[in-house]
DSSP file (Angstrom, degrees, kcal/mol; ACC not computed):
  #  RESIDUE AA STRUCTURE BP1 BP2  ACC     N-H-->O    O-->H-N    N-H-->O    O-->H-N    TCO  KAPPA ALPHA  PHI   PSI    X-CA   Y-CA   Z-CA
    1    1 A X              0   0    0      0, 0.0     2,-0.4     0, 0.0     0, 0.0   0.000 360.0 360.0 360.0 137.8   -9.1  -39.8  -24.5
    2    2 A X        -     0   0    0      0, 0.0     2,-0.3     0, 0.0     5,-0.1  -0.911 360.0 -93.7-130.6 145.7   -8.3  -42.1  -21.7
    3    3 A X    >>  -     0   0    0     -2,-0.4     3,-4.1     1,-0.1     4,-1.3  -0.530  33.8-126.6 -75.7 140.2  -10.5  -44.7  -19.6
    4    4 A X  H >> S+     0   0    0     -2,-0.3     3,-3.5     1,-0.3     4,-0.9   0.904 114.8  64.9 -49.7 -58.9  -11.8  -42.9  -16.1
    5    5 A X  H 3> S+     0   0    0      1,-0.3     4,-2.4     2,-0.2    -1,-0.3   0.627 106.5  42.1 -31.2 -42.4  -10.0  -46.2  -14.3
    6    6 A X  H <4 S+     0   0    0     -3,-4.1    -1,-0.3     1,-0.2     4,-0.3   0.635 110.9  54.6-101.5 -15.4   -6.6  -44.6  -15.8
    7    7 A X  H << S+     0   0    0     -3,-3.5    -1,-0.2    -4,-1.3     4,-0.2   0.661 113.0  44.3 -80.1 -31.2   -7.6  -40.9  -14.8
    8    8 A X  H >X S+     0   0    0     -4,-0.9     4,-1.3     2,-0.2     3,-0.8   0.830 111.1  50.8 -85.8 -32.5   -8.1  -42.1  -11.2
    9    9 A X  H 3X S+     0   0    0     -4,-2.4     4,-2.6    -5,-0.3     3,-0.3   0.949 110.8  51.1 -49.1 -33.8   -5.1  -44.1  -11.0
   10   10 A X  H 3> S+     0   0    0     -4,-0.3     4,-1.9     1,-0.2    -1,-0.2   0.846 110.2  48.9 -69.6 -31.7   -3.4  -41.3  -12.2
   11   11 A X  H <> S+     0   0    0     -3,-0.8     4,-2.5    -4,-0.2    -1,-0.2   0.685 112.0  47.6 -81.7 -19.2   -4.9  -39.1   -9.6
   12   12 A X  H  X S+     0   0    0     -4,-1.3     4,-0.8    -3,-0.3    -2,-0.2   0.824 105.6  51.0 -84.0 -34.5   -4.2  -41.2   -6.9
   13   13 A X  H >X S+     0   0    0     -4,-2.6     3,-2.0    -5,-0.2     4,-1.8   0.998 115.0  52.9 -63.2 -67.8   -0.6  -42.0   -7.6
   14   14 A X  H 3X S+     0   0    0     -4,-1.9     4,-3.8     1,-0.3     3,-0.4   0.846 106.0  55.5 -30.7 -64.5   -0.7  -37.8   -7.8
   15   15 A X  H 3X S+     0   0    0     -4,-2.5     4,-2.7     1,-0.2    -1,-0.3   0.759 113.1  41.3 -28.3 -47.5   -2.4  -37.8   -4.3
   16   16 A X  H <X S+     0   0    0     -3,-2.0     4,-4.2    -4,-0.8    -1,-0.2   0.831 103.7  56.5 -93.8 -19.6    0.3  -39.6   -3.1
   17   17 A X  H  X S+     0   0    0     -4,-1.8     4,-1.4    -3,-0.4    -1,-0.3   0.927 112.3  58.2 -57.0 -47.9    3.4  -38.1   -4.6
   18   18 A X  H >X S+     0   0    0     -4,-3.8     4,-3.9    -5,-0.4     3,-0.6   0.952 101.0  45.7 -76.6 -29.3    1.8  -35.0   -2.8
   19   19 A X  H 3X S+     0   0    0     -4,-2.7     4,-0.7    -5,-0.4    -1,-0.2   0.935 112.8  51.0 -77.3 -18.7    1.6  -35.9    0.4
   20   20 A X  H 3X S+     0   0    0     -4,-4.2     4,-1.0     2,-0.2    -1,-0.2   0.625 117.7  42.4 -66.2 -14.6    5.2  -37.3    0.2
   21   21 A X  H <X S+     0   0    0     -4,-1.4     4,-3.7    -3,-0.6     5,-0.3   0.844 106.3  60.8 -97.7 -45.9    6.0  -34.0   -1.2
   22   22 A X  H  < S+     0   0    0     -4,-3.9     4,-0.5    -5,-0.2    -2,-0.2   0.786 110.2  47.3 -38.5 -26.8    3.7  -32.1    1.5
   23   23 A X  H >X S+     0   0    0     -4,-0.7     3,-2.2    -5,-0.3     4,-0.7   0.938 105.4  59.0 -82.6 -70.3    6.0  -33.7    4.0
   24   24 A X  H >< S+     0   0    0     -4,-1.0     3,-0.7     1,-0.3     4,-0.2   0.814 114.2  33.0   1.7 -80.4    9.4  -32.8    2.3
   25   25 A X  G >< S+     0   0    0     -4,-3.7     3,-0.5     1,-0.2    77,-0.4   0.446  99.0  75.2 -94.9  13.2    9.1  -29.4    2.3
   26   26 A X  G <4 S+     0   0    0     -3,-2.2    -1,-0.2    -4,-0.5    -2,-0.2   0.350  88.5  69.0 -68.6 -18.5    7.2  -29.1    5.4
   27   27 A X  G << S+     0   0    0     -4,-0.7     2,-0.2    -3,-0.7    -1,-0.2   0.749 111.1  27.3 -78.9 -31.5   10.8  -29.8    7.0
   28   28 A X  S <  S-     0   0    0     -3,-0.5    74,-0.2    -4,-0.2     3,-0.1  -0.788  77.9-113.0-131.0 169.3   11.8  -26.4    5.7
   29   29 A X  S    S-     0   0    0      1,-0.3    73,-0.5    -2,-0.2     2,-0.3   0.932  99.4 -23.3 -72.3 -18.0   10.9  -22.8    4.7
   30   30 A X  E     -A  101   0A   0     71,-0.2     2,-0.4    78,-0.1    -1,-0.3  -0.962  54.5-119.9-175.3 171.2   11.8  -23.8    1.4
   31   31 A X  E     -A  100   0A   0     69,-1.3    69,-3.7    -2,-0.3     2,-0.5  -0.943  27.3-171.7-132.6 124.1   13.5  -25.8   -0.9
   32   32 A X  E     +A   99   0A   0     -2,-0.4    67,-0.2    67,-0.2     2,-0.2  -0.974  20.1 143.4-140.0 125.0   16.0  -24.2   -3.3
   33   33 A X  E     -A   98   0A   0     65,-2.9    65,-1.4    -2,-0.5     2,-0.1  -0.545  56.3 -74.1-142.7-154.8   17.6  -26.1   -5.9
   34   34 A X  E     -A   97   0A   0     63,-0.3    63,-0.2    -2,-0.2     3,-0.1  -0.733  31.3-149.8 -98.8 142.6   18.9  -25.6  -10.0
   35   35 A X  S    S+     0   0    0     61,-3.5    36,-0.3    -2,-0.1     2,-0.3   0.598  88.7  27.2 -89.6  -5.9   15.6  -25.5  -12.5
   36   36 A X  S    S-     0   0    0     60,-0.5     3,-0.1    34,-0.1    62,-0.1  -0.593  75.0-133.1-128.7 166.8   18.2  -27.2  -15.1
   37   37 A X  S    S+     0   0    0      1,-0.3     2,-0.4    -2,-0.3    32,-0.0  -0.003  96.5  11.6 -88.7 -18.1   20.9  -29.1  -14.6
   38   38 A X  S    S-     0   0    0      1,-0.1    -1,-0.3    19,-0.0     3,-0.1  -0.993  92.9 -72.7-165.4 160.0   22.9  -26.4  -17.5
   39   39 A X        -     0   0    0     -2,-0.4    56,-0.2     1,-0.2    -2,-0.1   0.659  67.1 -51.0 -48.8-169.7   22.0  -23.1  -19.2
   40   40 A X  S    S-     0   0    0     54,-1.0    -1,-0.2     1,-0.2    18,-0.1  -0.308  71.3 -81.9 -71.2 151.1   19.8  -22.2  -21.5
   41   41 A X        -     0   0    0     16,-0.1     2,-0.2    -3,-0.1    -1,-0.2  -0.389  52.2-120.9 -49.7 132.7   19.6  -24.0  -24.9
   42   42 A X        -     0   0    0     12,-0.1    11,-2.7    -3,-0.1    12,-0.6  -0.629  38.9-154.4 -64.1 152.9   22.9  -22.0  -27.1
   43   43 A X  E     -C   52   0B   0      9,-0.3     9,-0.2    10,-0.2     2,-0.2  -0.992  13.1-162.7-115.6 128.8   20.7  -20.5  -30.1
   44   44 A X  E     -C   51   0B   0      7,-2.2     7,-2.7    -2,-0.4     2,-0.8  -0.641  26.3-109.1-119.5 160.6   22.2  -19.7  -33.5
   45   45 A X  E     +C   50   0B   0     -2,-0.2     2,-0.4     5,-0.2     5,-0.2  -0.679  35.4 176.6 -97.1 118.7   20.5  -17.5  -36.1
   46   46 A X  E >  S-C   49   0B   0      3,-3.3     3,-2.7    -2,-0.8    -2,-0.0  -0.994  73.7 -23.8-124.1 138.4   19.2  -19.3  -39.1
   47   47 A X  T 3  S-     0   0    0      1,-0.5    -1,-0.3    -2,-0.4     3,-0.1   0.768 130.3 -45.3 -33.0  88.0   17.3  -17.0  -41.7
   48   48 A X  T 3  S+     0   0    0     -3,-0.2    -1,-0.5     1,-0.1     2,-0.3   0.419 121.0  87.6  69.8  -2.1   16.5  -14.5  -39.0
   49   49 A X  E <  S-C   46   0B   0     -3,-2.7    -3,-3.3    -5,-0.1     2,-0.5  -0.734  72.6-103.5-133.3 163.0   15.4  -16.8  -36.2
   50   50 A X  E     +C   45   0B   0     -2,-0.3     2,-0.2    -5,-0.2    -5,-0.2  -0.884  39.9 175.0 -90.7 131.2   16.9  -18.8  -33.1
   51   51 A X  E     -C   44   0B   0     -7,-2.7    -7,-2.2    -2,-0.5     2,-0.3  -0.851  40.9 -81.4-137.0 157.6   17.2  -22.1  -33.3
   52   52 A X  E     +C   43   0B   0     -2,-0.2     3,-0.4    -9,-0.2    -9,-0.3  -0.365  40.1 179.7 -53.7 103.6   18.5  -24.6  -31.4
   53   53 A X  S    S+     0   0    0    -11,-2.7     2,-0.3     1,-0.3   -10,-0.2   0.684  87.1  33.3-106.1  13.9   22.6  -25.2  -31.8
   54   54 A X  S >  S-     0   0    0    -12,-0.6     3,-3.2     1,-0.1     4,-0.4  -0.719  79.0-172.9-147.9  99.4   23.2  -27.6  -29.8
   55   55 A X  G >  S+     0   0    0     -3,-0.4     3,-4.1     1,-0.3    -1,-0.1   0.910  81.3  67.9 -51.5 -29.1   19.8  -30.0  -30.0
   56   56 A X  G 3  S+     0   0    0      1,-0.3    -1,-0.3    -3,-0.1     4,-0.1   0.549  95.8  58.0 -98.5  18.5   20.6  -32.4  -27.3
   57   57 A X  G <  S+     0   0    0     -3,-3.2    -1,-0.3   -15,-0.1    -2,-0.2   0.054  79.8  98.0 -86.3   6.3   20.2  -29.4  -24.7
   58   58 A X  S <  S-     0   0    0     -3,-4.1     2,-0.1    -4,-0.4   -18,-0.0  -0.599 100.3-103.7 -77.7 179.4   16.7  -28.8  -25.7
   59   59 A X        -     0   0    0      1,-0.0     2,-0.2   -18,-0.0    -2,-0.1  -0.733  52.3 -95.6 -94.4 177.5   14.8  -30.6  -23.0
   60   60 A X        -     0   0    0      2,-0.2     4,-0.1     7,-0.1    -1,-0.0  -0.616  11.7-133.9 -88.5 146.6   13.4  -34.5  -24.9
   61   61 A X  S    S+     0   0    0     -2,-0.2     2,-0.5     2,-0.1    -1,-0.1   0.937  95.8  50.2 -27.6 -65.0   10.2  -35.1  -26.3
   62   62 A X  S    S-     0   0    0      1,-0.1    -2,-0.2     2,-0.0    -1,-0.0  -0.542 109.9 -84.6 -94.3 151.0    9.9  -38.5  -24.5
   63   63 A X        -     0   0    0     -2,-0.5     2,-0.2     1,-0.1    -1,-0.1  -0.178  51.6-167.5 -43.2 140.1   10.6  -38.8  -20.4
   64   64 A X    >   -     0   0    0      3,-0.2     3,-1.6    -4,-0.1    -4,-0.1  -0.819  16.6-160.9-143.1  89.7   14.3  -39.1  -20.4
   65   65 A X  T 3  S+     0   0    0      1,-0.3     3,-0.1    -2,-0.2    -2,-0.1   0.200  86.5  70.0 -99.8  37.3   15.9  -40.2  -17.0
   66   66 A X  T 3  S+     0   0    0      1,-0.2     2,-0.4     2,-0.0    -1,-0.3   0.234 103.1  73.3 -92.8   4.5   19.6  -39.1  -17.5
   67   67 A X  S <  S-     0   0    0     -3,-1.6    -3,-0.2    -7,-0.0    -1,-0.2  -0.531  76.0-152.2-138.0 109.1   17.6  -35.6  -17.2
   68   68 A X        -     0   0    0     -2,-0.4     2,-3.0    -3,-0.1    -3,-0.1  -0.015   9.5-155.4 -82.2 146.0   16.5  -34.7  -14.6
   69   69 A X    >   +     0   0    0      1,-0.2     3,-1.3     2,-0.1     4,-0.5  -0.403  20.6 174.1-103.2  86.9   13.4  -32.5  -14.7
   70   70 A X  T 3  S+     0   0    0     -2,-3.0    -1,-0.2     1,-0.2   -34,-0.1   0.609  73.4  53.8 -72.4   2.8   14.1  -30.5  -11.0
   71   71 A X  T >> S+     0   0    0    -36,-0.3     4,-1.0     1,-0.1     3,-0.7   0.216  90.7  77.7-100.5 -12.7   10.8  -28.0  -11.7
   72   72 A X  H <> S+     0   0    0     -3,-1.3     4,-1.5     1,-0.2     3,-0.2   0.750  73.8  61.6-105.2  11.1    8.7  -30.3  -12.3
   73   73 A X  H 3> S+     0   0    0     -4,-0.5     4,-0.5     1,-0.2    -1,-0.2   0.412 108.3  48.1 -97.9  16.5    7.6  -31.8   -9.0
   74   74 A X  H <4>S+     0   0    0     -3,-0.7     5,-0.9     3,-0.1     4,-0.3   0.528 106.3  58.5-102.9 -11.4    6.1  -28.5   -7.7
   75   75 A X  H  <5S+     0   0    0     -4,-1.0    -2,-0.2    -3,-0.2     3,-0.2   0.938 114.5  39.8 -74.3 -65.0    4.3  -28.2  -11.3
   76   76 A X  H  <5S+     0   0    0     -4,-1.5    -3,-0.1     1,-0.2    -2,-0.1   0.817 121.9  41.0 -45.3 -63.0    2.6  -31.7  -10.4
   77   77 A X  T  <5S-     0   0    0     -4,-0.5    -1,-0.2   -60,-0.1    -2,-0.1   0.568  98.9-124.0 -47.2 -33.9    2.0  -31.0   -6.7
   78   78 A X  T   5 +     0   0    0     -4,-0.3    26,-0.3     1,-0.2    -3,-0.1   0.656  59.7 136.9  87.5  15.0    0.9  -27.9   -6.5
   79   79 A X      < -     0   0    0     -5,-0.9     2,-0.4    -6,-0.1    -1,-0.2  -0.569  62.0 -97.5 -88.1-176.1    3.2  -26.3   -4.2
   80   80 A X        +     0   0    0     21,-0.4    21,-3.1    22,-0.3     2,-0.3  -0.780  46.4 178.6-127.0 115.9    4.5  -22.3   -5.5
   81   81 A X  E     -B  100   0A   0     -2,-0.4     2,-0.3    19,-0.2    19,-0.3  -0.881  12.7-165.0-117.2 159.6    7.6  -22.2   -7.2
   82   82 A X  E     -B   99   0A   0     17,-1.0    17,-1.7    -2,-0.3     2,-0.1  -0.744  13.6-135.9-159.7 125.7    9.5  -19.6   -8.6
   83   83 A X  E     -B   98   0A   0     -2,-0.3     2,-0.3    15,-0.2    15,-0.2  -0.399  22.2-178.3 -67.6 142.2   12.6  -19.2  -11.1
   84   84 A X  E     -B   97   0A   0     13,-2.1    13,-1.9    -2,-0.1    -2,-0.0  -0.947  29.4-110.8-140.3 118.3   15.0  -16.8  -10.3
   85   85 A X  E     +B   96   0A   0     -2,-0.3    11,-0.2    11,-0.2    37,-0.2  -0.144  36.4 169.6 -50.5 140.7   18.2  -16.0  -12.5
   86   86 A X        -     0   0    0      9,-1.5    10,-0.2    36,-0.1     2,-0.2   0.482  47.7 -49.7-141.1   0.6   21.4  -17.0  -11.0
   87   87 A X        -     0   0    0      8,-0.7     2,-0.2    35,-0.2     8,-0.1  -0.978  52.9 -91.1 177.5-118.9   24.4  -16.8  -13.5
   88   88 A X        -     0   0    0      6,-0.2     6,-0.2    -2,-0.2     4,-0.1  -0.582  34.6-121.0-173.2 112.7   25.3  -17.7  -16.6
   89   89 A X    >   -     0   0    0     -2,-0.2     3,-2.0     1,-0.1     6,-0.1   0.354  47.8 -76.6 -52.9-166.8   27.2  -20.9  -17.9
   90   90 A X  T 3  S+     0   0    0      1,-0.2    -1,-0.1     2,-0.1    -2,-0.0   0.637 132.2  48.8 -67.9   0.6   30.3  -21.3  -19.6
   91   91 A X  T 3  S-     0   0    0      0, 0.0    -1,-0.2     0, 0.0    -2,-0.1   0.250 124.1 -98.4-120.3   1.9   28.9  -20.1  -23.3
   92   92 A X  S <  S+     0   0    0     -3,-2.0    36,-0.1    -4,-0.1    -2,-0.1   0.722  76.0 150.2  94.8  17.0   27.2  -16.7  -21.3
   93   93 A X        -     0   0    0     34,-0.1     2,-0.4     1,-0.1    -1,-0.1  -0.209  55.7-101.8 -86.7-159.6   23.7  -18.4  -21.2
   94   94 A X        -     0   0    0     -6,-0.2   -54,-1.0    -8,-0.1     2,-0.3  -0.889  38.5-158.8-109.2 139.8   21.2  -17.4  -18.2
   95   95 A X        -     0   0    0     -2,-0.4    -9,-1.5   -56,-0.2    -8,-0.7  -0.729  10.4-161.9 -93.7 171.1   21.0  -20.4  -15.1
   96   96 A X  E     - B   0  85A   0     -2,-0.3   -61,-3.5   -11,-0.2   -60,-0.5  -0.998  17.7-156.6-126.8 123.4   18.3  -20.6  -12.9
   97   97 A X  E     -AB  34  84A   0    -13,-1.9   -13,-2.1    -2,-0.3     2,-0.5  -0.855  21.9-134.9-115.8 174.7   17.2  -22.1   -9.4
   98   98 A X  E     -AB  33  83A   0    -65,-1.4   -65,-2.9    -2,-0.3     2,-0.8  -0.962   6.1-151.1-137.9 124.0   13.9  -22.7   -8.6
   99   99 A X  E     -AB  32  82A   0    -17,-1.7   -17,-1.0    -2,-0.5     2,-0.5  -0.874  28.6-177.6-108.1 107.6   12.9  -21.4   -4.8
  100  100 A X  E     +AB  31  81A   0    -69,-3.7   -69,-1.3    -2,-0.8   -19,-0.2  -0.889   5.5 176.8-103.5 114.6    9.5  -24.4   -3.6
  101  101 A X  E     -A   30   0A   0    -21,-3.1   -21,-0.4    -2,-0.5   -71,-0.2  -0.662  36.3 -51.0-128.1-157.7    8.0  -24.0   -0.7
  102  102 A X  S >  S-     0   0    0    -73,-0.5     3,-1.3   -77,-0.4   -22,-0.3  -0.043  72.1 -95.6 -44.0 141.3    5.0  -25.4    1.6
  103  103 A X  T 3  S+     0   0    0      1,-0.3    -1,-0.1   -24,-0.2   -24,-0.1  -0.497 117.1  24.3 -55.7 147.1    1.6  -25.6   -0.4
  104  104 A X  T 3  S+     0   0    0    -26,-0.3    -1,-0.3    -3,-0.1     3,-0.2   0.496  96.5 119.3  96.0  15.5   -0.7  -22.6    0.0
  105  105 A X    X>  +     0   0    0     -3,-1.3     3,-1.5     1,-0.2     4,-1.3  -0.193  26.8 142.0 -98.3  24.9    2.9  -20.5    1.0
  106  106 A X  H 3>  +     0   0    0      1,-0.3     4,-1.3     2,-0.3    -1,-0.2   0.600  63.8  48.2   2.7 -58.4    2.7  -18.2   -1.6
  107  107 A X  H 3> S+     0   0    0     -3,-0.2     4,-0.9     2,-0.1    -1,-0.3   0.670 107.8  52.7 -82.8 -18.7    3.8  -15.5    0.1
  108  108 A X  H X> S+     0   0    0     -3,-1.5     3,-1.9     2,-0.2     4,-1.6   0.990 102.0  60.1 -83.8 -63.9    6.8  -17.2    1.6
  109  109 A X  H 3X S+     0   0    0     -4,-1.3     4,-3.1     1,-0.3     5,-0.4   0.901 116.7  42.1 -21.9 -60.6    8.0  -18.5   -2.3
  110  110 A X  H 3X S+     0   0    0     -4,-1.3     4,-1.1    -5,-0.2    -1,-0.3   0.787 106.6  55.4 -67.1 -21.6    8.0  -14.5   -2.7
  111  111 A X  H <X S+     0   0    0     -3,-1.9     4,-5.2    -4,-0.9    -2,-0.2   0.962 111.8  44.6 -75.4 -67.2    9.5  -13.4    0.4
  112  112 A X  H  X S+     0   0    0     -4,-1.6     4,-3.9     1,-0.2    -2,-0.2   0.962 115.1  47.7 -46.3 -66.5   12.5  -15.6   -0.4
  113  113 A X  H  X S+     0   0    0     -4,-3.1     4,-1.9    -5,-0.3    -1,-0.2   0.893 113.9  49.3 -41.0 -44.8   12.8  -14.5   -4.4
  114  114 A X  H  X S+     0   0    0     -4,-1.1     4,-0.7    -5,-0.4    -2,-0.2   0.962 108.7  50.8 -72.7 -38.8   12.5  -10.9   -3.3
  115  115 A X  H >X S+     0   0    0     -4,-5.2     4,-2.4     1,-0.2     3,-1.2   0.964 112.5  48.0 -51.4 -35.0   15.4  -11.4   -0.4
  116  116 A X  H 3X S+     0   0    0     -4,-3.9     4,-1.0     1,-0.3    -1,-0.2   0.950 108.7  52.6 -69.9 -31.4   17.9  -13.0   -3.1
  117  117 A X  H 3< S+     0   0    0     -4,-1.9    -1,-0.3     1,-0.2    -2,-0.2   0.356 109.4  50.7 -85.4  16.1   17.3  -10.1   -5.9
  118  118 A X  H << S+     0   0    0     -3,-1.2    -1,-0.2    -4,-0.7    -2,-0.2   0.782 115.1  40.9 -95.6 -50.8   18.1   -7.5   -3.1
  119  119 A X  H  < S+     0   0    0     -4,-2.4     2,-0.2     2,-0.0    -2,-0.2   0.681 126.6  36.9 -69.1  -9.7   21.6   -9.4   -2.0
  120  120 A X     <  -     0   0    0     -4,-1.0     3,-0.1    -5,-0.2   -34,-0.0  -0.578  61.1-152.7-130.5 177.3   22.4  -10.0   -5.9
  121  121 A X    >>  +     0   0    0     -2,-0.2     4,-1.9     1,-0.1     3,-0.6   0.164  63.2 118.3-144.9  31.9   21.9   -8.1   -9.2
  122  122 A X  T 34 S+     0   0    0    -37,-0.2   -35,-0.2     2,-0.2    -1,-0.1   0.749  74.3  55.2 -61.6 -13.7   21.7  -11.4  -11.2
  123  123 A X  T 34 S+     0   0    0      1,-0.2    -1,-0.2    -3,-0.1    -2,-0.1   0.316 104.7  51.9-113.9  -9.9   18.1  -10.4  -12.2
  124  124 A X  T <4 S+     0   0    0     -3,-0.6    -2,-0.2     2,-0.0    -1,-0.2   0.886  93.3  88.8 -95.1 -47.9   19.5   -7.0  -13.7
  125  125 A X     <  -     0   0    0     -4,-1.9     2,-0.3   -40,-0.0   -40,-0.1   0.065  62.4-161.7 -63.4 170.9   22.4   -9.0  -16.0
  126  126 A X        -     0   0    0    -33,-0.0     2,-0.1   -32,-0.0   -33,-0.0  -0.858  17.3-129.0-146.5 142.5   21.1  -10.1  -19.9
  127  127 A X        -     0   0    0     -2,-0.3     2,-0.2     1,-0.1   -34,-0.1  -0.450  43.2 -77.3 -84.1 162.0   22.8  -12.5  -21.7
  128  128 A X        -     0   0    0     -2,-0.1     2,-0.7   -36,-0.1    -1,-0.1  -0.565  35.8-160.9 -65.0 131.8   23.9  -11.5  -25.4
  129  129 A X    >   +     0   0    0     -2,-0.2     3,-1.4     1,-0.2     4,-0.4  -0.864  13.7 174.9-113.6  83.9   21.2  -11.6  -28.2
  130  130 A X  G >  S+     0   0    0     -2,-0.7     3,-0.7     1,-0.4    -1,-0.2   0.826  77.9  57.0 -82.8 -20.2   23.0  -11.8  -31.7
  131  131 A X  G 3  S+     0   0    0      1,-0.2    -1,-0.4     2,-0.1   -87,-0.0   0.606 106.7  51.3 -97.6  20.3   20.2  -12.1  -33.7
  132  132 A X  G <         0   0    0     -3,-1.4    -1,-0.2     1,-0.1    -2,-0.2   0.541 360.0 360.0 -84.0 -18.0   18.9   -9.1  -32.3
  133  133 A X    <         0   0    0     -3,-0.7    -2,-0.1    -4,-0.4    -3,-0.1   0.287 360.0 360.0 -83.1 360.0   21.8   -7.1  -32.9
């Protein structure tokens, strides 16, 4: 529970963060950048399950700004994003980049995603699952 005063501040700082963002990508058809700064968390198998082996790539509980969270100002905004596989770091995990474009460009977000999985077959590869094997 919060006081309404701290739920409209909150909404107004949002407002404004979107219209600076409405402008942004307004510049382009879309804005295509890494969703991660590095691969997927490695996962080791501990009585049957995957777990984390190297904790300080999960992302942190509290806002952390030596990492930067590059998905999440279209989450906020509202513009249409979409992850799309794009290799695999050095330990064989999946990267990602994250294709944003104008709000209410939906179809453009897709247009762009579909064009990259035709030139590439990143979307075909799987990384290895040991505790599946």
């Amino acid at each position: 529970m919060m006081p309404a005063s701290d739920y409209l501040t909150a909404q107004r700082i949002r407002n404004q963060i979107r219209r600076e963002a409405d402008q942004l990508v307004s510049q382009f058809d879309a804005v295509i950048a890494p969703t991660w700064p590095n691969g997927a968390a490695l996962r080791e198998v501990r009585d049957g399950w995957p777990v984390p082996a190297r904790p300080e790539w999960e992302p942190p509980n509290e806002i952390n700004s030596a990492t930067p969270k590059l998905n999440s100002i279209a989450n906020l905004v509202g513009h249409p994003g979409l992850a799309i596989p794009c290799g695999f770091d050095e330990d064989g995990l999946p990267l990602s980049v994250q294709i944003v474009s104008s709000a209410w460009n939906d179809q453009s977000t897709l247009d762009f995603g579909m064009a990259y999985q035709r030139e590439t077959d990143w979307h075909l590869q799987r990384p290895p699952f040991p505790w599946r094997q």
